[in-house]
Structure formats: C-alpha cells, structure tokens
ZAMIGU-403596 format. One record per atom (N, C-alpha, C, O): residue number from 1; residue in three letters; x, y, z. Coordinates in Angstrom, 1 decimal. Layout:
# residues N
R,pos,code,X,Y,Z
R,NUM,ala,X,Y,Z .
...
This chain:
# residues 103
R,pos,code,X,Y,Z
R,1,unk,121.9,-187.3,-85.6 .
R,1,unk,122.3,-187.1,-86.9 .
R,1,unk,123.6,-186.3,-86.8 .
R,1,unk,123.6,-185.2,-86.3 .
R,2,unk,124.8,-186.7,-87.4 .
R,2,unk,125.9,-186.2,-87.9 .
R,2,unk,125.8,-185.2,-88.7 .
R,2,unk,125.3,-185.5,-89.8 .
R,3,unk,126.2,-183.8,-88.4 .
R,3,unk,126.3,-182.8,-89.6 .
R,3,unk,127.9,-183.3,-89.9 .
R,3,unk,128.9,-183.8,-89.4 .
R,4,unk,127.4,-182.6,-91.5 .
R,4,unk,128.6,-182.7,-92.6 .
R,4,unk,129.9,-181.8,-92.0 .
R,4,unk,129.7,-180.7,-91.5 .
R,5,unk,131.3,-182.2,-92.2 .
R,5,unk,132.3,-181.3,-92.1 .
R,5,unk,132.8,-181.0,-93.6 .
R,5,unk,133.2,-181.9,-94.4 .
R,6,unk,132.6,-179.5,-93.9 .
R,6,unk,133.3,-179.0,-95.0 .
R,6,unk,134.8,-178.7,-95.4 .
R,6,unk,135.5,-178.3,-94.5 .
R,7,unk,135.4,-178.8,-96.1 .
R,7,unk,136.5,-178.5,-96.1 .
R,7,unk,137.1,-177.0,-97.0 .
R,7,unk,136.9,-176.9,-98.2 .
R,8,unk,137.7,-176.0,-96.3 .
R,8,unk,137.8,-174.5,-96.9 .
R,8,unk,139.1,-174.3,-97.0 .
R,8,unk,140.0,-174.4,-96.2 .
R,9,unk,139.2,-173.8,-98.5 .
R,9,unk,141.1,-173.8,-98.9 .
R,9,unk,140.5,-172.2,-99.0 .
R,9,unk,139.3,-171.7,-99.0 .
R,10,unk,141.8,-171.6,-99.2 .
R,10,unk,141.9,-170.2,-99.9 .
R,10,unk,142.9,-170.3,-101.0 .
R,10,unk,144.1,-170.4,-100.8 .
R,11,unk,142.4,-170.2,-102.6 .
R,11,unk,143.1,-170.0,-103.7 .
R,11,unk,143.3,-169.0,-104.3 .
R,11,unk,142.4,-168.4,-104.9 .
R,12,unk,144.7,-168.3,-104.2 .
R,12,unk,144.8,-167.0,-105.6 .
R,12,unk,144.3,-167.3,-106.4 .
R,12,unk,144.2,-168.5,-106.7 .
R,13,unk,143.8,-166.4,-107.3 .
R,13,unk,142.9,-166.2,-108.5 .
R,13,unk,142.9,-164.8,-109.3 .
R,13,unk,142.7,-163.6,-108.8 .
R,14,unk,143.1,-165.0,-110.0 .
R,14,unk,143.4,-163.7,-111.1 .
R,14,unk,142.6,-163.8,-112.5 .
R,14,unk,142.8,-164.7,-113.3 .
R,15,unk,141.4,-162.4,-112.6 .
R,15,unk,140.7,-162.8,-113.2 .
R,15,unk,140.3,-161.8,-114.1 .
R,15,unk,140.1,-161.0,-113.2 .
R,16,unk,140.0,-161.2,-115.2 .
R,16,unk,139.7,-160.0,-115.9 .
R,16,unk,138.7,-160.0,-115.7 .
R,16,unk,138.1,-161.0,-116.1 .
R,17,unk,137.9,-158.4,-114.8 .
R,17,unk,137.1,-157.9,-114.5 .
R,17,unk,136.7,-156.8,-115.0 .
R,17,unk,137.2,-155.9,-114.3 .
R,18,unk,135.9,-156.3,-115.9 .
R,18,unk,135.6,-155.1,-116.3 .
R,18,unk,136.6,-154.6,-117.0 .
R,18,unk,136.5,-153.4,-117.2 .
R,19,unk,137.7,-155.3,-117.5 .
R,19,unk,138.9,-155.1,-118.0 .
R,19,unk,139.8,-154.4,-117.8 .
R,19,unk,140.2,-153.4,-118.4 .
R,20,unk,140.2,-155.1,-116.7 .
R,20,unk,140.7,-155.1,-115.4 .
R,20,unk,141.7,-156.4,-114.9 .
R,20,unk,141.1,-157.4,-114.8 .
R,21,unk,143.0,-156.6,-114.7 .
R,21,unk,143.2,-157.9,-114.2 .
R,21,unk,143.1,-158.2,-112.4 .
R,21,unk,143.8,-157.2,-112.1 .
R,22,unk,142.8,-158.7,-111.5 .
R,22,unk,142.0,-158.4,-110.6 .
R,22,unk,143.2,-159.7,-109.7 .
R,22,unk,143.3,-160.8,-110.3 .
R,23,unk,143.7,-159.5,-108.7 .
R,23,unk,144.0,-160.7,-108.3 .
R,23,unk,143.1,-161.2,-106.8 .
R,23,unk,142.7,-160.1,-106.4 .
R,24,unk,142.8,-161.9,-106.2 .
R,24,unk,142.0,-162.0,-104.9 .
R,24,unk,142.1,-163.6,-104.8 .
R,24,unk,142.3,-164.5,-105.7 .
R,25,unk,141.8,-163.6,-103.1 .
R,25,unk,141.8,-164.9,-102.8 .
R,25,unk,140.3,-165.8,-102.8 .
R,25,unk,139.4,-165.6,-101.9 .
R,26,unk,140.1,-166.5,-103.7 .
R,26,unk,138.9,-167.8,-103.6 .
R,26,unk,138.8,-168.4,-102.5 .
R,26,unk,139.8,-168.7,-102.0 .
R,27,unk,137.6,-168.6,-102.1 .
R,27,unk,137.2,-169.4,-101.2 .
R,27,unk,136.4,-170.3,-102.0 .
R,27,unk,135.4,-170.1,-102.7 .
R,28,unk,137.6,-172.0,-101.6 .
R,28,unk,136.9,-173.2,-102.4 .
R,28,unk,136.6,-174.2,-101.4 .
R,28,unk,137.4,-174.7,-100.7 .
R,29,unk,135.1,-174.6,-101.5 .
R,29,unk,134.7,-175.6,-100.5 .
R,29,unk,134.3,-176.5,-101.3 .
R,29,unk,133.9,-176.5,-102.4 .
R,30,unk,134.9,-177.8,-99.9 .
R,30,unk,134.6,-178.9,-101.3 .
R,30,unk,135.4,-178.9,-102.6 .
R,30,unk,135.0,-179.9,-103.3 .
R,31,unk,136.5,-177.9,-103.2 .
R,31,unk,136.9,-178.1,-104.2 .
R,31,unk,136.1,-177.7,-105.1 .
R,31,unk,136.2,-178.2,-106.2 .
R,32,unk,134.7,-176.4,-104.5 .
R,32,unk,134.0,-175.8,-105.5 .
R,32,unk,134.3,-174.3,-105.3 .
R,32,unk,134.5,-173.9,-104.1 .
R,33,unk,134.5,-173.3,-106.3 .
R,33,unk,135.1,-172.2,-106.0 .
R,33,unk,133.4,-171.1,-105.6 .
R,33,unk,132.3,-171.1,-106.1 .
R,34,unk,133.7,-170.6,-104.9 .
R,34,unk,132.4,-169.7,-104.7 .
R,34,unk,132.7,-168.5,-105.3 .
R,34,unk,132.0,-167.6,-104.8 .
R,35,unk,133.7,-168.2,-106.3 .
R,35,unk,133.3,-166.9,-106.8 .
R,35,unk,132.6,-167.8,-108.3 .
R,35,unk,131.4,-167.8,-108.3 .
R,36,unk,133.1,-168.5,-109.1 .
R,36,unk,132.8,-169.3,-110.1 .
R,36,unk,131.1,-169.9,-109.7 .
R,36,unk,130.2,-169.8,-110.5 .
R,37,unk,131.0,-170.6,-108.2 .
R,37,unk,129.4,-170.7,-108.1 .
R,37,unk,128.0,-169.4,-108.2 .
R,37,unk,126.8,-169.5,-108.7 .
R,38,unk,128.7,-168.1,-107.6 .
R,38,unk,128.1,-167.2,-107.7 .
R,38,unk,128.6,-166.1,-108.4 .
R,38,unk,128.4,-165.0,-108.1 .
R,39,unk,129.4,-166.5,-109.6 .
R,39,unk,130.0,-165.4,-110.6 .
R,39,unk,128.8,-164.5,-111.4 .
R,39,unk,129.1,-163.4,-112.0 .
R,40,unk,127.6,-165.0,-111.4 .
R,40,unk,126.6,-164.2,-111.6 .
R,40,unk,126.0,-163.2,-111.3 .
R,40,unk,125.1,-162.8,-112.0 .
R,41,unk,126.7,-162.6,-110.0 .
R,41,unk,126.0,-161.9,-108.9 .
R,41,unk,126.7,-160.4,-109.3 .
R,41,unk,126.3,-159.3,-109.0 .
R,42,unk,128.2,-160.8,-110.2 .
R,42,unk,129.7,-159.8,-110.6 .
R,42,unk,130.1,-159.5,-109.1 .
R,42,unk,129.9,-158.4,-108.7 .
R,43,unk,130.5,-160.2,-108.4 .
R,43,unk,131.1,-159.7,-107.0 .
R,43,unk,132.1,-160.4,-107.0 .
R,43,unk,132.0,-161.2,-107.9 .
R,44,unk,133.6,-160.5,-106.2 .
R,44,unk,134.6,-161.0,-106.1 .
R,44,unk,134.6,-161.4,-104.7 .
R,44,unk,133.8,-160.6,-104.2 .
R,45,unk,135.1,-162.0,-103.8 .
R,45,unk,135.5,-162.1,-102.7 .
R,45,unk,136.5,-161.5,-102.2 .
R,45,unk,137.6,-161.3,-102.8 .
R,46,unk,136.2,-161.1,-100.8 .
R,46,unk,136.7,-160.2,-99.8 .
R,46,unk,137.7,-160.1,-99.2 .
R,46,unk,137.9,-159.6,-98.1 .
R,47,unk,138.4,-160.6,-99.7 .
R,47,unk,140.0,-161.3,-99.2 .
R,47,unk,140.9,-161.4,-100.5 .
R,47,unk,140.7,-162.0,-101.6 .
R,48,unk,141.9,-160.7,-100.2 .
R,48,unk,143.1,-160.7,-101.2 .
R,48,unk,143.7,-159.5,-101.9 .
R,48,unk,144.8,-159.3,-102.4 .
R,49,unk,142.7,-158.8,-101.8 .
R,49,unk,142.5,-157.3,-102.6 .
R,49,unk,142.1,-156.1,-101.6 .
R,49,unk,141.3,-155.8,-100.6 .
R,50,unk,143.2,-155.4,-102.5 .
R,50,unk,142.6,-153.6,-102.1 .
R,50,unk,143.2,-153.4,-101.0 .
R,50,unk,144.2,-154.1,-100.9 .
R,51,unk,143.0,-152.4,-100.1 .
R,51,unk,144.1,-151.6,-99.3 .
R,51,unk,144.8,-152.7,-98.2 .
R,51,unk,144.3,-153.8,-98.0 .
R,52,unk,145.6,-152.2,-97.6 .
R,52,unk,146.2,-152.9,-96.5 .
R,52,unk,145.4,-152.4,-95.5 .
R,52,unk,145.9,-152.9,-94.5 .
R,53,unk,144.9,-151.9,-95.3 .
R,53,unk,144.0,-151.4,-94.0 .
R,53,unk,142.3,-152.3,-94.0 .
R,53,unk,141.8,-152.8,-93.0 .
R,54,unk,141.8,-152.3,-95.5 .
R,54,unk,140.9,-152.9,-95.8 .
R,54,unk,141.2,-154.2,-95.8 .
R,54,unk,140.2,-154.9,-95.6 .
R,55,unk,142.2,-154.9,-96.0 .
R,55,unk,142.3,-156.5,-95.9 .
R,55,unk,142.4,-156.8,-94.3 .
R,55,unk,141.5,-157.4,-93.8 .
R,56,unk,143.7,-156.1,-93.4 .
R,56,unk,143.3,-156.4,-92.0 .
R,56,unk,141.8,-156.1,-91.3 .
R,56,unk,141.3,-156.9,-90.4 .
R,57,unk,141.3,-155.2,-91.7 .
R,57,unk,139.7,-155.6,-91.3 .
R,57,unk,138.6,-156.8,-91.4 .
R,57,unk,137.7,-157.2,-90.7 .
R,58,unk,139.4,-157.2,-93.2 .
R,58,unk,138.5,-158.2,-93.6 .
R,58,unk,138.8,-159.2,-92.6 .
R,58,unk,137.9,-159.8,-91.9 .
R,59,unk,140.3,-159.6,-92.4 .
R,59,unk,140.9,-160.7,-91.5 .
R,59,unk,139.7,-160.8,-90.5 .
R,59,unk,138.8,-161.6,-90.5 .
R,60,unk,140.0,-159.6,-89.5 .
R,60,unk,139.5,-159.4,-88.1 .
R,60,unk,137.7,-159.8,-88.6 .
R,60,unk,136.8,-160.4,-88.1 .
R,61,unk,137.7,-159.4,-89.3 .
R,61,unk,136.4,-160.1,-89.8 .
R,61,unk,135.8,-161.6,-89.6 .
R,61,unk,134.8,-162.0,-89.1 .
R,62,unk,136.8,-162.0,-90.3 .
R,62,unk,136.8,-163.6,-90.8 .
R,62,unk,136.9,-164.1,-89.5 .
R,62,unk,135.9,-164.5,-88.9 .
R,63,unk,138.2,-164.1,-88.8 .
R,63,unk,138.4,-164.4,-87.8 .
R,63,unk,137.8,-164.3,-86.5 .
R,63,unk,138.3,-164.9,-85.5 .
R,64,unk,136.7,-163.7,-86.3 .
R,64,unk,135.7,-163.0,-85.7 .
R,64,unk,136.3,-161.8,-84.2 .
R,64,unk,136.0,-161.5,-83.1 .
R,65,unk,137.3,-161.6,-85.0 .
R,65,unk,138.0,-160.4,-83.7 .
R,65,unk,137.2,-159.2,-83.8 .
R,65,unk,137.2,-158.4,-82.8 .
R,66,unk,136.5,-158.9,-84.8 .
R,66,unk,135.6,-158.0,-84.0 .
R,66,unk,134.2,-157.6,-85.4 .
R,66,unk,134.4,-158.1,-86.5 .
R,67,unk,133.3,-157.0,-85.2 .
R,67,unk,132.1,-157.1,-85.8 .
R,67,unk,132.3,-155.9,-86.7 .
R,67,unk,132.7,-154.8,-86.5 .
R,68,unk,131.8,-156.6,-87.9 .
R,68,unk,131.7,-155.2,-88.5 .
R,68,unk,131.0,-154.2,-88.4 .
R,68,unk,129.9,-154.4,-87.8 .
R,69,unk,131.1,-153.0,-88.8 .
R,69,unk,130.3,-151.8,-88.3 .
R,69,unk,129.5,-151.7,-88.6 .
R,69,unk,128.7,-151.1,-87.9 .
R,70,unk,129.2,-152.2,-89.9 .
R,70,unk,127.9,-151.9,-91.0 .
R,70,unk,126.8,-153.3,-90.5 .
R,70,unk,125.7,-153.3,-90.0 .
R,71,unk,127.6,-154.2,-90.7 .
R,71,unk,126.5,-155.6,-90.8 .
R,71,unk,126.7,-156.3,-89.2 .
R,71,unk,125.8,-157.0,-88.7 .
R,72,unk,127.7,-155.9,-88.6 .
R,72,unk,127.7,-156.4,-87.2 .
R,72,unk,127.9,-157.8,-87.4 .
R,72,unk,129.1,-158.0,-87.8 .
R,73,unk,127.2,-158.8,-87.2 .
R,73,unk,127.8,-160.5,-87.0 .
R,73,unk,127.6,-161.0,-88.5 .
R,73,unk,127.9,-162.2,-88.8 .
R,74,unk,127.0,-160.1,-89.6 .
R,74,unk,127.7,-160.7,-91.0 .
R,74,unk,128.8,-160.2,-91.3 .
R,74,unk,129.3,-159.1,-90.9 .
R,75,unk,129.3,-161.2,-92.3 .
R,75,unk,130.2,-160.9,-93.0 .
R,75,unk,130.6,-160.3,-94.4 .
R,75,unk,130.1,-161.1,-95.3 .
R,76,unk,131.0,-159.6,-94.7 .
R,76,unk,130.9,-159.6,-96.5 .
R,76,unk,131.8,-160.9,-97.2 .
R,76,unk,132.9,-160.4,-97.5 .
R,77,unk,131.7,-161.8,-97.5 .
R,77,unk,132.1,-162.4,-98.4 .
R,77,unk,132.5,-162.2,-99.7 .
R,77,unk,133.6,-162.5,-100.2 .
R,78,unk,131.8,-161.7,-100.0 .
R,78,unk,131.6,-161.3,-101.7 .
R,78,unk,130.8,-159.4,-102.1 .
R,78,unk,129.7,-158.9,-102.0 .
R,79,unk,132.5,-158.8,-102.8 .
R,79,unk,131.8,-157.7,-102.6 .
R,79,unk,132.1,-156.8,-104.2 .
R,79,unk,132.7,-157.6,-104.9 .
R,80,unk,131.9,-155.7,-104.7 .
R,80,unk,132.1,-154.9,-105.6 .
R,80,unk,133.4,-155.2,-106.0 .
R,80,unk,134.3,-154.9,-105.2 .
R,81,unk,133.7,-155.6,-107.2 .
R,81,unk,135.4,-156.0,-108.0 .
R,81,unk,135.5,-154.5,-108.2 .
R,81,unk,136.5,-154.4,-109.0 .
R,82,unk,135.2,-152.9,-107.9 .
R,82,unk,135.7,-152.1,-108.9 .
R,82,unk,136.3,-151.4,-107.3 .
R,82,unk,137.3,-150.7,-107.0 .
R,83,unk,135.3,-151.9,-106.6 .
R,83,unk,135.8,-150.8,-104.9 .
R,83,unk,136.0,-151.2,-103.9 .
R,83,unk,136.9,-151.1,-103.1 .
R,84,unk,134.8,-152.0,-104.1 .
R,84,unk,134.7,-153.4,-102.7 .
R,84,unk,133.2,-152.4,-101.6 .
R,84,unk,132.6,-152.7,-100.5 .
R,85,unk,133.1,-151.6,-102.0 .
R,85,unk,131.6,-150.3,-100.9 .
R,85,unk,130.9,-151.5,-101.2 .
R,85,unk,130.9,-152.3,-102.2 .
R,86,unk,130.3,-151.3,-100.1 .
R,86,unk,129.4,-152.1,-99.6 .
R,86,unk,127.9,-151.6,-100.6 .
R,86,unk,127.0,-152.3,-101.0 .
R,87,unk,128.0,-150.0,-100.9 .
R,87,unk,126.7,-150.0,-101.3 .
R,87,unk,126.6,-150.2,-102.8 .
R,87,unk,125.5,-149.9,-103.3 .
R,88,unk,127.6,-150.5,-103.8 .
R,88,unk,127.5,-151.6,-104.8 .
R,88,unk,127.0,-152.5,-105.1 .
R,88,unk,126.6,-152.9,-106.2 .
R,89,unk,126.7,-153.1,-103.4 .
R,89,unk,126.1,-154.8,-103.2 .
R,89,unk,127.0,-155.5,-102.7 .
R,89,unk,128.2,-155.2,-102.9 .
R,90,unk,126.7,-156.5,-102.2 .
R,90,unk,127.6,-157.8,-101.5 .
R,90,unk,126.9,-158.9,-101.4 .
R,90,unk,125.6,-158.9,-101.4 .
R,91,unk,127.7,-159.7,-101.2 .
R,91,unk,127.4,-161.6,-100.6 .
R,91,unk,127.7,-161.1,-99.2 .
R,91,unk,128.7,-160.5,-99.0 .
R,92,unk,126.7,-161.4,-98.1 .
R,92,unk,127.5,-162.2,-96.6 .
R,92,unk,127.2,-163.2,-95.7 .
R,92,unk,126.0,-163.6,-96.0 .
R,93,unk,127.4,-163.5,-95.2 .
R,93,unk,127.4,-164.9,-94.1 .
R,93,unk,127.5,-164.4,-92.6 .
R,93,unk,128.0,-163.5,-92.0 .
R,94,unk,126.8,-165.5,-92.2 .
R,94,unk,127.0,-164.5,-90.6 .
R,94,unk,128.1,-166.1,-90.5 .
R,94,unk,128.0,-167.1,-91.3 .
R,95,unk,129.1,-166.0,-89.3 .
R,95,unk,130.2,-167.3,-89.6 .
R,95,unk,129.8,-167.2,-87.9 .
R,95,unk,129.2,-166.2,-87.6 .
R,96,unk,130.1,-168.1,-86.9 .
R,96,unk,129.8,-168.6,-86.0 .
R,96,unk,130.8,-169.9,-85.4 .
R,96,unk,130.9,-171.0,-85.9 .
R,97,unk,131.5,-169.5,-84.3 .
R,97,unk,132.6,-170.6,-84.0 .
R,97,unk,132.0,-171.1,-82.5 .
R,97,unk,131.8,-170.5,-81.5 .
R,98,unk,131.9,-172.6,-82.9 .
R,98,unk,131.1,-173.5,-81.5 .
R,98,unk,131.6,-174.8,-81.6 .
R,98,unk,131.3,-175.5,-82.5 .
R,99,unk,132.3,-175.0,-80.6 .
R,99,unk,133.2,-176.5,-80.4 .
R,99,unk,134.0,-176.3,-81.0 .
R,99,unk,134.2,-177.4,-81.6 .
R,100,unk,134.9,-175.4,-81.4 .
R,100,unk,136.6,-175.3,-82.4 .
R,100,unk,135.7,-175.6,-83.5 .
R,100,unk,136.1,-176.6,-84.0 .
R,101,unk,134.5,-175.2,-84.3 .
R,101,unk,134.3,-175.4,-85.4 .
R,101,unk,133.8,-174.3,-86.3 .
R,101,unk,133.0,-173.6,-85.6 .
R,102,unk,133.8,-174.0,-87.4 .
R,102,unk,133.5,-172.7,-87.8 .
R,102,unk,132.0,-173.0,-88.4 .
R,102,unk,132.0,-173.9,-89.3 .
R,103,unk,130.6,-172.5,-88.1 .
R,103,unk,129.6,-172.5,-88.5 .
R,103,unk,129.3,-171.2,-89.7 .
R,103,unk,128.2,-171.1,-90.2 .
C-alpha cells in the first residue's frame, strides 16, 4: 500500500485576536489551513510571530536541529496568540524525517 503524499505551503495570515491584529505564518495542507481547522482550540501557530530568538528556535525546531527542551521530539505547532508559554496550552506533533520525507 502507497501512503499518501501531502503537500505543505506556509501562508502569512493576519488575524484579530483578542483584539489584537496578530500576523503569523499558516500552515496549509492540502490547501486546508490548520489554524482555521483547529481555530477552536484559540491557538495560533508557531511560526511567524514573537521574538527573534523565539522564532530561530521554532525553526531549529521544525527543521529538527535540535529537540525541544520541554517536549523533546514534539513539536509545538499551535501555541497561545497572547505569549506563545507553553503553559497556556498548545497543539504538537512529533515530525519525523525517513527517506527525504517529512513524517
């Protein structure tokens, strides 16, 4: 059996949060946005926003250069629109690269 290949854009997005204008980058699979699929949860995704120190981490994150401290082989995906603390709540994913492909 053939597993499915997805396809992952990254979209700017600017959104009023808490009234707030909020800019960050979407993650759209498939041409479905995952903050809009799980906008119910009030989390934004983890990419696009907030310090320059906290975005290069997110990278190294994504990228899997190195593990996060808190969650180790997850990721935060989706995290607090007011701070991004983890202990707000989050979305994460553990991401997994095998044959050049991102799991």
């Amino acid at each position: 059996m053939m597993n499915k290949l997805n396809n992952l854009e990254i979209k700017i997005r600017k959104e009023i949060i808490n009234d707030k204008e909020i800019e960050f980058n979407d993650l759209i699979i498939d041409g479905i946005s995952l903050y809009q699929k799980l906008i119910k949860y009030n989390f934004i995704p983890s990419l696009g926003w907030g310090a320059v120190e906290f975005q290069s981490d997110m990278i190294k994150y994504f990228l899997l250069e190195k593990p996060h401290e808190l969650l180790w082989y997850r990721i935060p995906i989706l995290i607090c629109p007011d701070c991004g603390d983890l202990d707000c709540g989050f979305i994460s994913a553990k991401i997994d690269l095998l044959d050049n492909k991102v799991i």
